[in-house]
C-alpha positions in Angstrom: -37.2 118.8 19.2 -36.7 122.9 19.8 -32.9 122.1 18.3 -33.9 120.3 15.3 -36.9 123.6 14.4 -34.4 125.8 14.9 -31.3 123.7 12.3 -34.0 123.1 10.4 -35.1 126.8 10.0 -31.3 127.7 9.6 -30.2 125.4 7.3 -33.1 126.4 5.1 -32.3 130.0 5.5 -28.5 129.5 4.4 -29.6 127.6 1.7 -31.9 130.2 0.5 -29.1 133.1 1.0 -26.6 131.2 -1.0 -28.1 129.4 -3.6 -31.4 130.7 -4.6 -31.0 130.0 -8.5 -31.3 126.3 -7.0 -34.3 127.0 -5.4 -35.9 128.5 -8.4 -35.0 125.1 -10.5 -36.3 123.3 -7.7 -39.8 125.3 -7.4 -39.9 125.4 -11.6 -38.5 122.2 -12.6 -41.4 120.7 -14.3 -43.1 124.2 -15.6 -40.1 125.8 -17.0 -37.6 124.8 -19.6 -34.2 126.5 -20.0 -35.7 129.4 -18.2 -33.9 132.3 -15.9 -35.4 133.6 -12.6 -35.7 137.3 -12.4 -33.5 139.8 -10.2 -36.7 140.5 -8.1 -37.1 136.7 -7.5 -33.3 136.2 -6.6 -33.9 139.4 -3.7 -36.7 138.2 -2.4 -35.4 134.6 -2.1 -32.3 136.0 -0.2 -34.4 137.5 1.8 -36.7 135.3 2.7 -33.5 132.7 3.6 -32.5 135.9 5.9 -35.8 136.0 7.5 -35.2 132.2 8.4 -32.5 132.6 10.3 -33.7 135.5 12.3 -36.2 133.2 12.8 -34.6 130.3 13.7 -32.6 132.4 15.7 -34.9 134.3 17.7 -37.5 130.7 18.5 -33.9 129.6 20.0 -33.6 132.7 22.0 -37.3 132.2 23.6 -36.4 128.8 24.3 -33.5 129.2 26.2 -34.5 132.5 28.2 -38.7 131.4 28.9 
């Protein structure tokens, strides 16, 4: 179950650092038409994917060494 959070929370994050124009059509896709998510929006959704795999990351590090 510790392996699966931890894909999970890394697959999410990779998917966030490399496509988050997807993520915005996905979060907007019923509000917005032919819209274009900001600059600020595209950094913050990078860096939130980053934050996921330190995440990710570190909860397998506690795991393995506690």
């Amino acid at each position: 179950m510790t392996y699966l959070v931890v894909a999970l929370l890394v697959a999410i994050g990779i998917f966030f650092t490399i496509k988050p124009n997807t993520v915005w059509k996905y979060n907007h896709y019923f509000t917005v038409k032919d819209g274009e998510p900001s600059d600020l929006y595209l950094i913050c959704v990078r860096l939130t994917g980053v934050l996921f795999i330190i995440l990710g990351l570190v909860y397998l590090g506690v795991m393995l060494f506690y």
